[in-house]
N, C-alpha and C positions, 0 to 999 in steps of 0.2 A: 619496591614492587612496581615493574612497568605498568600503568591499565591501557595505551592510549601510544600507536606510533604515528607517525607522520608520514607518510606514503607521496611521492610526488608520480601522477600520472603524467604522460606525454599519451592524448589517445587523439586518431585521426578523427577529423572534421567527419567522418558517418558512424564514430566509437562515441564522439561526443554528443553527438545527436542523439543516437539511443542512451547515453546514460539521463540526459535532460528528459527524454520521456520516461523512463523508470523511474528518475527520479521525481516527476509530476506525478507520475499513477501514483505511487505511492505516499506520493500528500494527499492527493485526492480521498485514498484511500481512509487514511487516519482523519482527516477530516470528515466523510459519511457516517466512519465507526462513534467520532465523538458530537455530532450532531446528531443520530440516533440515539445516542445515549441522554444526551440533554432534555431531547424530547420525551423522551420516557420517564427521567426522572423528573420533569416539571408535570406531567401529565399524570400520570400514578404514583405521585410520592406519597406515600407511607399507604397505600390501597394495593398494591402490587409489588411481587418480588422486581428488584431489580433487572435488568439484563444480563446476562453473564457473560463468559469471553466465550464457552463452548457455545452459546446462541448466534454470538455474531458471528462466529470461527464458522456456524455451518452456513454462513450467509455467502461467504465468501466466493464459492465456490459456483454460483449463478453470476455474481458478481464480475467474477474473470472469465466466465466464457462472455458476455454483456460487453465487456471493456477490450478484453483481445481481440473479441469478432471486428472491433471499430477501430481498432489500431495495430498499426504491422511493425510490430516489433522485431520481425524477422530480416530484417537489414541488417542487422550484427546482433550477434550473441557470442557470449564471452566460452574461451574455448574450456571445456570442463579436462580435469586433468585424472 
């Protein structure tokens, strides 16, 4: 069973660029989700339900207008097909 190919990209010096920034948002990203969480769970552990994913999941969404207003991602985006 394949899970997993190998892909070699050739992408131009402003393709690479935007993928280094997506690819930053999106550590960024996992990192707030899981510093949120930490906090939560050291702060109301066993006093308070959890956090959920549908909690953070509606976070997001101020999140990315916050993060897109501050960065121009629009220098390239990948062609949808």
């Amino acid at each position: 069973m394949l899970l997993t190919e190998k892909v070699v990209l050739s992408p131009t010096p402003k393709q690479e660029q935007w993928l280094w920034q997506m690819s930053m948002a999106a550590t960024e990203l996992y990192n707030i989700a899981l510093q949120q969480r930490r906090w939560h769970f050291y702060r109301h552990h066993g006093t308070a339900q959890s956090l959920s994913y549908t909690y953070q999941n509606s976070q997001l969404v101020e999140l990315k207008k916050r993060s897109l207003a501050s960065t121009n991602f629009t220098a390239w985006s990948p062609k949808r097909s």
